[in-house]
mmJSON file of the N, C-alpha and C atoms, coordinates in Angstrom:
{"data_MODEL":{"atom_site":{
"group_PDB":["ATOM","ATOM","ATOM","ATOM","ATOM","ATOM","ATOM","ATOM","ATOM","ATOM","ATOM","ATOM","ATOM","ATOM","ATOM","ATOM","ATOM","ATOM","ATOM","ATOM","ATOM","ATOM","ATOM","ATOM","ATOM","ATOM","ATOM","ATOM","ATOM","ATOM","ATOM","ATOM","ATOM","ATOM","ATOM","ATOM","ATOM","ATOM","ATOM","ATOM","ATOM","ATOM","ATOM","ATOM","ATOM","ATOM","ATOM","ATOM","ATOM","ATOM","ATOM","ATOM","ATOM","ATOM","ATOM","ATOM","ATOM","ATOM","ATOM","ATOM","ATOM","ATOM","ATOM","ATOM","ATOM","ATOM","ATOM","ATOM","ATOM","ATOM","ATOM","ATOM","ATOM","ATOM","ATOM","ATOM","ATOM","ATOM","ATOM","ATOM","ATOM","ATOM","ATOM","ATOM","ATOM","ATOM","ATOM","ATOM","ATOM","ATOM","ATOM","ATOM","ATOM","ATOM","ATOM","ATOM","ATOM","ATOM","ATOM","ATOM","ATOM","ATOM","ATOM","ATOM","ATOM","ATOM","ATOM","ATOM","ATOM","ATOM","ATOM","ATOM","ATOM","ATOM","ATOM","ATOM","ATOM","ATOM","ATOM","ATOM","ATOM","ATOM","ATOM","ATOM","ATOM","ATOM","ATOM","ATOM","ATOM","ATOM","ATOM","ATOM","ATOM","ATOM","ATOM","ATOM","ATOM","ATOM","ATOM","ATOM","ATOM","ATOM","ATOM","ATOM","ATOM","ATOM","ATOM","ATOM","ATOM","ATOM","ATOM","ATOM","ATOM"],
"id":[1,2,3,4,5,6,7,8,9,10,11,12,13,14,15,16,17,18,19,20,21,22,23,24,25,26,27,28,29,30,31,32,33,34,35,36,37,38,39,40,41,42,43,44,45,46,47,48,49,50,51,52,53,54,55,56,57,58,59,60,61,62,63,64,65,66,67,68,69,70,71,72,73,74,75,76,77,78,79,80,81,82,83,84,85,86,87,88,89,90,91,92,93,94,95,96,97,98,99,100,101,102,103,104,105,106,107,108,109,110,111,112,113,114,115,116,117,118,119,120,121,122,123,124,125,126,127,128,129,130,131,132,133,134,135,136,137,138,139,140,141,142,143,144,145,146,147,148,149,150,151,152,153],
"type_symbol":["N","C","C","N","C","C","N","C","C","N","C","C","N","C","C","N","C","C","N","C","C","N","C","C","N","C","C","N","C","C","N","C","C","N","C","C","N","C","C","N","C","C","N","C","C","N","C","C","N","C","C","N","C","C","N","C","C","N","C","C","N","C","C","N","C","C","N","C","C","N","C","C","N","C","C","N","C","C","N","C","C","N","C","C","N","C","C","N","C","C","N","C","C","N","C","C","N","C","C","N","C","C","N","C","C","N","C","C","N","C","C","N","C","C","N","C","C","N","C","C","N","C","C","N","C","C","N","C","C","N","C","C","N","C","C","N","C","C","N","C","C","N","C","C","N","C","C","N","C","C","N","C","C"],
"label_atom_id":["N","CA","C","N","CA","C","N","CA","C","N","CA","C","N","CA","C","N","CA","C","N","CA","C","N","CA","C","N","CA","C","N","CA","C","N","CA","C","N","CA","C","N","CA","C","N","CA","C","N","CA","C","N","CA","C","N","CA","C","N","CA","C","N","CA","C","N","CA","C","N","CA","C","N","CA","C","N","CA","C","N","CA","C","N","CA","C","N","CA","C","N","CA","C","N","CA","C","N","CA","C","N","CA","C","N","CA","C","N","CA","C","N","CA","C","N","CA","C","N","CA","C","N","CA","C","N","CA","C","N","CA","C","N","CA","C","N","CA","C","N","CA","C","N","CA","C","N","CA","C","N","CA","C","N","CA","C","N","CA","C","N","CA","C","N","CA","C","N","CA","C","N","CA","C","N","CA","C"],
"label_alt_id":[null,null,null,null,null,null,null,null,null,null,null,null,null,null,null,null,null,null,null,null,null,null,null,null,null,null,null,null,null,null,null,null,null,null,null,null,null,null,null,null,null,null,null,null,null,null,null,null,null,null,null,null,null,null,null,null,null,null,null,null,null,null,null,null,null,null,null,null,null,null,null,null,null,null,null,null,null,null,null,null,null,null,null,null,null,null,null,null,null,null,null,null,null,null,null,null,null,null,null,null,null,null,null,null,null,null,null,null,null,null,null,null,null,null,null,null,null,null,null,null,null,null,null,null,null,null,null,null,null,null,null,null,null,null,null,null,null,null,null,null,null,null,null,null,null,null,null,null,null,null,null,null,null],
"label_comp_id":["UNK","UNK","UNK","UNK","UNK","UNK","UNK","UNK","UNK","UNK","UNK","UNK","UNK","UNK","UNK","UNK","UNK","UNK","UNK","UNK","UNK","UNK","UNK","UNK","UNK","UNK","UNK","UNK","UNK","UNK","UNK","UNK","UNK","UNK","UNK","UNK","UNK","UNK","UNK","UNK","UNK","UNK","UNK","UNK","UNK","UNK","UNK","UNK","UNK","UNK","UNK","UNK","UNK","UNK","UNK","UNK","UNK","UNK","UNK","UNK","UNK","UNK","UNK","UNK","UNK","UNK","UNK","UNK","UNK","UNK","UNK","UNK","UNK","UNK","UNK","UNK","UNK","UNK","UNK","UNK","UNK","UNK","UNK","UNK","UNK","UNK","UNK","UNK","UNK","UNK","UNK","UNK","UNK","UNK","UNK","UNK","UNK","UNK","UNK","UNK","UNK","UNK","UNK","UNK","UNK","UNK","UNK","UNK","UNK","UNK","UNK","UNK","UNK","UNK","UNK","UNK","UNK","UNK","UNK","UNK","UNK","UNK","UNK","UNK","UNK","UNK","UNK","UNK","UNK","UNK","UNK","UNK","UNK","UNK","UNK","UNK","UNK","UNK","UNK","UNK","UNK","UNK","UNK","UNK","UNK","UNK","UNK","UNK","UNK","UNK","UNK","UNK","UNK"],
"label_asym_id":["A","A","A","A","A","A","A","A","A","A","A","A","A","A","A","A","A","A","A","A","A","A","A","A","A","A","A","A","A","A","A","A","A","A","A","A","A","A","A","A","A","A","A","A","A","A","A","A","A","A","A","A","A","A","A","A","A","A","A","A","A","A","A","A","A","A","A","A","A","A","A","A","A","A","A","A","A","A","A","A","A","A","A","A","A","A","A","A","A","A","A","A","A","A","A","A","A","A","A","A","A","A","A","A","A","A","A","A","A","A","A","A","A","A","A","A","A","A","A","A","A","A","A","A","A","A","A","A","A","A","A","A","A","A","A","A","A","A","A","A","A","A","A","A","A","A","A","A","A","A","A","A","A"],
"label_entity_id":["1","1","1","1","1","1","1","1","1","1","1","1","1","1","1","1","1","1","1","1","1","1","1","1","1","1","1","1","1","1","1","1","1","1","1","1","1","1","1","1","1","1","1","1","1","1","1","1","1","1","1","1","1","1","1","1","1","1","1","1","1","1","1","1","1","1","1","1","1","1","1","1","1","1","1","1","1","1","1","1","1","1","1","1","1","1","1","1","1","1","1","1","1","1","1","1","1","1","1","1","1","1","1","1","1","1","1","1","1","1","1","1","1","1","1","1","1","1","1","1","1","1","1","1","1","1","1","1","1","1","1","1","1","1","1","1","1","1","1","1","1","1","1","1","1","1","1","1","1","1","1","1","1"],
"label_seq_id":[1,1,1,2,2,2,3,3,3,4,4,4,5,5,5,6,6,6,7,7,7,8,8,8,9,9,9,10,10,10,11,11,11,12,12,12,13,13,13,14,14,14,15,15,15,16,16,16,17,17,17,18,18,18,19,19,19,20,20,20,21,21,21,22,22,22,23,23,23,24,24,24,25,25,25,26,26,26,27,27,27,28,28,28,29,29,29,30,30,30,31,31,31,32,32,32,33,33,33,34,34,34,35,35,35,36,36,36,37,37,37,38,38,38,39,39,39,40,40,40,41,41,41,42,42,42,43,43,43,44,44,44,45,45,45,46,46,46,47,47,47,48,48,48,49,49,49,50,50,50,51,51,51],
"pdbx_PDB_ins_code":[null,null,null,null,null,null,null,null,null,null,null,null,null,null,null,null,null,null,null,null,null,null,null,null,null,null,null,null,null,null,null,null,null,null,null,null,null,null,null,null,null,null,null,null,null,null,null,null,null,null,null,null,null,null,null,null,null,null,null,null,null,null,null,null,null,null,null,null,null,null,null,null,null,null,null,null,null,null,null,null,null,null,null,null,null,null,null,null,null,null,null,null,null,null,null,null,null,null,null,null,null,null,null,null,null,null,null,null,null,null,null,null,null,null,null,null,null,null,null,null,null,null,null,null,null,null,null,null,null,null,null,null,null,null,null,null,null,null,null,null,null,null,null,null,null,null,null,null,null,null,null,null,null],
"Cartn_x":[-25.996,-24.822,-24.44,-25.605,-25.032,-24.483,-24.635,-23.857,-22.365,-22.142,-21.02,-20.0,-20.56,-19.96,-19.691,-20.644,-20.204,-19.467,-18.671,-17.988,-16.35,-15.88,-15.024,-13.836,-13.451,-12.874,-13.261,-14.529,-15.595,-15.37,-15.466,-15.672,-14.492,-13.302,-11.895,-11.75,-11.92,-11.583,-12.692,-14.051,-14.583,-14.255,-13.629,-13.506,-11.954,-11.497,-10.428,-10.841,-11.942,-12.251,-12.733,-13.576,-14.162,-12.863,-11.879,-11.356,-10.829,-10.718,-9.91,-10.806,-12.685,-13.61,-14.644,-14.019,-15.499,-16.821,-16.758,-17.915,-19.006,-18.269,-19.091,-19.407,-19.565,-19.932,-21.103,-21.288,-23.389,-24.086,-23.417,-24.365,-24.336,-23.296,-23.038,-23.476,-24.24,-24.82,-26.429,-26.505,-28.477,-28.126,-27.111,-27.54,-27.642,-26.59,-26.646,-28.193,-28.94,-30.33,-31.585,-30.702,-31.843,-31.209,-30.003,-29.337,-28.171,-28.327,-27.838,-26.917,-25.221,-24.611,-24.207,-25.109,-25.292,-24.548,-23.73,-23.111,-21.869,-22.526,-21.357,-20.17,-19.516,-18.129,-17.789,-18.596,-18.605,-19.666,-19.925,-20.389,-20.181,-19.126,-17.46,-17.761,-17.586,-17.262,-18.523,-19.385,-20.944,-21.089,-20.693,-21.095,-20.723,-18.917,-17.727,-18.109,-18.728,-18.448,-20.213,-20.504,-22.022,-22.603,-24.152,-24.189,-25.306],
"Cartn_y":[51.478,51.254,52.528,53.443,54.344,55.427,55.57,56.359,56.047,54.892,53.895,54.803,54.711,55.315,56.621,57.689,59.229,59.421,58.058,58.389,57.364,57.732,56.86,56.046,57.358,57.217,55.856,55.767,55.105,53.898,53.602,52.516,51.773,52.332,51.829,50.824,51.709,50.988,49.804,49.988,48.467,47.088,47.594,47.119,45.907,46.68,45.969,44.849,45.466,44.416,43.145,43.296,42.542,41.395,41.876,40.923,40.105,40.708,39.691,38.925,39.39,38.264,38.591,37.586,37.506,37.285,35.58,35.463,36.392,37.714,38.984,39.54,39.287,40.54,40.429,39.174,39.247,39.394,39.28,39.853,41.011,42.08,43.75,43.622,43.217,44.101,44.003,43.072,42.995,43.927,44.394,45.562,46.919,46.813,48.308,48.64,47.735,47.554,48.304,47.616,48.195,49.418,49.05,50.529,51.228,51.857,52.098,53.043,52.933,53.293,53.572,52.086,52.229,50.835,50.419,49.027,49.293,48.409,48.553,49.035,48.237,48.102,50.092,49.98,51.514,53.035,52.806,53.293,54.85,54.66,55.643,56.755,56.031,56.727,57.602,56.804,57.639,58.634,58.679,60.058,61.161,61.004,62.056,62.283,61.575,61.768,62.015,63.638,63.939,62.901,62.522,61.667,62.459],
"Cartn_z":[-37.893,-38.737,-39.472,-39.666,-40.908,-39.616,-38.391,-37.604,-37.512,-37.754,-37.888,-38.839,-40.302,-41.209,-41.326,-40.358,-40.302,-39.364,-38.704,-38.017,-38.343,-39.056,-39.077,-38.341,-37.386,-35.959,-35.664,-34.989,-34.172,-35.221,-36.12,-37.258,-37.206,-37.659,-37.854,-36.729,-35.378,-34.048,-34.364,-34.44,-34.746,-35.388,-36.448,-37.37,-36.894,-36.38,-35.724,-34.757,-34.138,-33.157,-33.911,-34.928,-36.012,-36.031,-36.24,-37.203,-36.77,-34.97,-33.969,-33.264,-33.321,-32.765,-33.926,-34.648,-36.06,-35.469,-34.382,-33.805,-33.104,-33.011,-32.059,-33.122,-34.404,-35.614,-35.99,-35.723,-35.827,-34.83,-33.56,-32.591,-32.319,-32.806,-32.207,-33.629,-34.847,-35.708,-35.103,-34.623,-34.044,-32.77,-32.205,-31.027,-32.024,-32.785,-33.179,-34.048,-34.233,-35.141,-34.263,-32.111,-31.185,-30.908,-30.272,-29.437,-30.522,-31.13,-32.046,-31.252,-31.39,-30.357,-28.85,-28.638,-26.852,-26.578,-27.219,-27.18,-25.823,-24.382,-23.658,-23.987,-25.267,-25.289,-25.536,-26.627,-27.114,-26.113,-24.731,-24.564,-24.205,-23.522,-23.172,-24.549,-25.505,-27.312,-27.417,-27.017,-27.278,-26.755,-25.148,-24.551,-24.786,-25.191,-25.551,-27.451,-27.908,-29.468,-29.73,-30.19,-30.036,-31.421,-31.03,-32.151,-32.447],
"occupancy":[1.0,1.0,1.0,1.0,1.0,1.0,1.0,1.0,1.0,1.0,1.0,1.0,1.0,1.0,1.0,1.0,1.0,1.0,1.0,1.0,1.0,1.0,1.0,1.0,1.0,1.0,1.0,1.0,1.0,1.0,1.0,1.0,1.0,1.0,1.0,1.0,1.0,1.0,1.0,1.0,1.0,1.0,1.0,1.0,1.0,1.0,1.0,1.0,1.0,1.0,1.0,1.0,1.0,1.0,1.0,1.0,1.0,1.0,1.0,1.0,1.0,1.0,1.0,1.0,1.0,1.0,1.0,1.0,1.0,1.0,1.0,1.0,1.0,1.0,1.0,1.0,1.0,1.0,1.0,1.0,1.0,1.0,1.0,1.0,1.0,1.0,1.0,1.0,1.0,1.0,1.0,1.0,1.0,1.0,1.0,1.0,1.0,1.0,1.0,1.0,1.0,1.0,1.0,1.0,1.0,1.0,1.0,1.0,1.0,1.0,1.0,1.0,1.0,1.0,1.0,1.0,1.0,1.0,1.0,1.0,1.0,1.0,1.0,1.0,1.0,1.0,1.0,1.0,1.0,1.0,1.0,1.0,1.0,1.0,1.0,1.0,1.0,1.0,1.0,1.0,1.0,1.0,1.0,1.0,1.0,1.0,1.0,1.0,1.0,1.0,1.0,1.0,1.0],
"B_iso_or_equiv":[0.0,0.0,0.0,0.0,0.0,0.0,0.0,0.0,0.0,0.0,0.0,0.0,0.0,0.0,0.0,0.0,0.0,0.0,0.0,0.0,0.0,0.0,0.0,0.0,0.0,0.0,0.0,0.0,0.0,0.0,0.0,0.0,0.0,0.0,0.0,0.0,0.0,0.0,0.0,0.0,0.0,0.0,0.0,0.0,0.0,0.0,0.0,0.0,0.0,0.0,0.0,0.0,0.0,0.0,0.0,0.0,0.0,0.0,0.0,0.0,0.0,0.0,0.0,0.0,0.0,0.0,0.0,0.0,0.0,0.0,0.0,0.0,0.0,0.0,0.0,0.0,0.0,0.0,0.0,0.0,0.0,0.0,0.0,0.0,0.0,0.0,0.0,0.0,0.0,0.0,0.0,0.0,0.0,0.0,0.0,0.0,0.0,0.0,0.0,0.0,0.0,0.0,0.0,0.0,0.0,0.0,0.0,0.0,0.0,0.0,0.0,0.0,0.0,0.0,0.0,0.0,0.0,0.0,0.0,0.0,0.0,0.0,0.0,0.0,0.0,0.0,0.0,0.0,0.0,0.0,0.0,0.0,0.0,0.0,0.0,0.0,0.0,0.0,0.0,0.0,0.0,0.0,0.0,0.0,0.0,0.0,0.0,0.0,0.0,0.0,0.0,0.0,0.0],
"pdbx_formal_charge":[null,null,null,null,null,null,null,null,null,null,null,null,null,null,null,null,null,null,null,null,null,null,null,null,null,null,null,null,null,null,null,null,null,null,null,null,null,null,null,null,null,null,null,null,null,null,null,null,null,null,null,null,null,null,null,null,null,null,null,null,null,null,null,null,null,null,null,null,null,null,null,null,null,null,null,null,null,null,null,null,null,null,null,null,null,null,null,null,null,null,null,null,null,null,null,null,null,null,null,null,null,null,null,null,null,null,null,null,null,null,null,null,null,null,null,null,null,null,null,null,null,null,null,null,null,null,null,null,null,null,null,null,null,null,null,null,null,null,null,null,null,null,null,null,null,null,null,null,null,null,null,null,null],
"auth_seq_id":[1,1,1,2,2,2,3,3,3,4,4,4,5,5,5,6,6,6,7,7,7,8,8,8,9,9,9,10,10,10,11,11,11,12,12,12,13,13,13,14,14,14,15,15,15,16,16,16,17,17,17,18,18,18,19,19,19,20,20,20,21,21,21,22,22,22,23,23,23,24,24,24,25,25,25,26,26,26,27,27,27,28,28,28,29,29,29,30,30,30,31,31,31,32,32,32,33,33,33,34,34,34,35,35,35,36,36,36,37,37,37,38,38,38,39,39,39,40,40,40,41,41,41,42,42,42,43,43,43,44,44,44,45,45,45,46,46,46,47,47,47,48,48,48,49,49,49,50,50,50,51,51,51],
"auth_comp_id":["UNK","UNK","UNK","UNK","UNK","UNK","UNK","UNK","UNK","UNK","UNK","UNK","UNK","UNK","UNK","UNK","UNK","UNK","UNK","UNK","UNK","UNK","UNK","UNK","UNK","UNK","UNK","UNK","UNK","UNK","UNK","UNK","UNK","UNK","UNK","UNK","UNK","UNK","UNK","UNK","UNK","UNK","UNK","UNK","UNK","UNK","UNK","UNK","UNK","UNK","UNK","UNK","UNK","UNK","UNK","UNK","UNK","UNK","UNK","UNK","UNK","UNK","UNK","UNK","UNK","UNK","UNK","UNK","UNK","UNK","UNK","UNK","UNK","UNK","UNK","UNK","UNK","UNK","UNK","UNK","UNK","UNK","UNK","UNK","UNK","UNK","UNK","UNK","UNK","UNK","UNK","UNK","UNK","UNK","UNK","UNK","UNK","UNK","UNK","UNK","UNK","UNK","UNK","UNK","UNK","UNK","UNK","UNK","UNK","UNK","UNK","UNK","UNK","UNK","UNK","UNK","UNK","UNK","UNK","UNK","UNK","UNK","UNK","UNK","UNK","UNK","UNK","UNK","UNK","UNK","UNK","UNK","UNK","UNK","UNK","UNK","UNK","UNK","UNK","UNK","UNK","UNK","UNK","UNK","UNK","UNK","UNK","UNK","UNK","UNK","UNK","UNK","UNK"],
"auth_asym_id":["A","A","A","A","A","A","A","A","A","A","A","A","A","A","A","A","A","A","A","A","A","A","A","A","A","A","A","A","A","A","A","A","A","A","A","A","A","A","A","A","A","A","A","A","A","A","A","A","A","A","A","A","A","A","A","A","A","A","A","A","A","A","A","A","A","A","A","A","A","A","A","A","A","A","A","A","A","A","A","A","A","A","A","A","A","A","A","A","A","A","A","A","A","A","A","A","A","A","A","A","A","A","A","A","A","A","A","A","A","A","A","A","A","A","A","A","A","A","A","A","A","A","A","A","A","A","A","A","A","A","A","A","A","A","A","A","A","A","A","A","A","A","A","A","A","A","A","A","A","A","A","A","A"],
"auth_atom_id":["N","CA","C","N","CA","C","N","CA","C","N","CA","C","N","CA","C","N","CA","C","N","CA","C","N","CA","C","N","CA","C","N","CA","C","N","CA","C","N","CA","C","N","CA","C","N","CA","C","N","CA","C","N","CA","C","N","CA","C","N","CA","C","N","CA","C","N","CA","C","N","CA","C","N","CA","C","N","CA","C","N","CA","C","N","CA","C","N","CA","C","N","CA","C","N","CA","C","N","CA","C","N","CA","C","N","CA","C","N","CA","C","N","CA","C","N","CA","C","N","CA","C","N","CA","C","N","CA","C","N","CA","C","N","CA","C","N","CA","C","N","CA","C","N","CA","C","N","CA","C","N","CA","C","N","CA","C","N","CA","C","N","CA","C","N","CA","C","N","CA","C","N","CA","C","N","CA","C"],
"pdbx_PDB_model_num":[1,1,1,1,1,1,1,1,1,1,1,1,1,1,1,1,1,1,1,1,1,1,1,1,1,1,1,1,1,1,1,1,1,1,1,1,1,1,1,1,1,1,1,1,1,1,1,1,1,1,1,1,1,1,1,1,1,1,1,1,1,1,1,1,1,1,1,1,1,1,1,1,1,1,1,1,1,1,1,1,1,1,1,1,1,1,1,1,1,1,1,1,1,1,1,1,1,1,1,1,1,1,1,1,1,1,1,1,1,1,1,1,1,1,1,1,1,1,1,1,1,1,1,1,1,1,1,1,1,1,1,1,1,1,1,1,1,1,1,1,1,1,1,1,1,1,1,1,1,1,1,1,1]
}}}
C-alpha cells in the first residue's frame, strides 16, 4: 500500500476503480499485503513504472 501512495499516478487510477467495484477493494488490499504491485490488473504499470 505505501508504494501505492509514492505513487500517485498509480493510486488515482485505483482509486477510481474502487469506486466503480467497491466489492474488489478488500480483496486487491489482501493481494497488495502478498504481491505488492504484481496485481494482474496493474501489472503493465509495474514493469514501465520502476518500483
Amino acid at each position: 500500500m505505501l508504494k501505492y501512495i509514492m505513487f500517485p499516478g498509480m493510486l488515482h487510477c485505483n482509486m477510481l476503480k474502487y469506486l466503480m467495484f467497491p466489492g474488489m477493494l478488500h480483496c486487491n488490499m489482501l493481494k497488495y499485503i502478498i504481491f505488492p504491485g504484481m496485481l494482474h490488473c496493474n501489472m503493465l504499470k509495474s514493469m514501465y513504472a520502476p518500483l
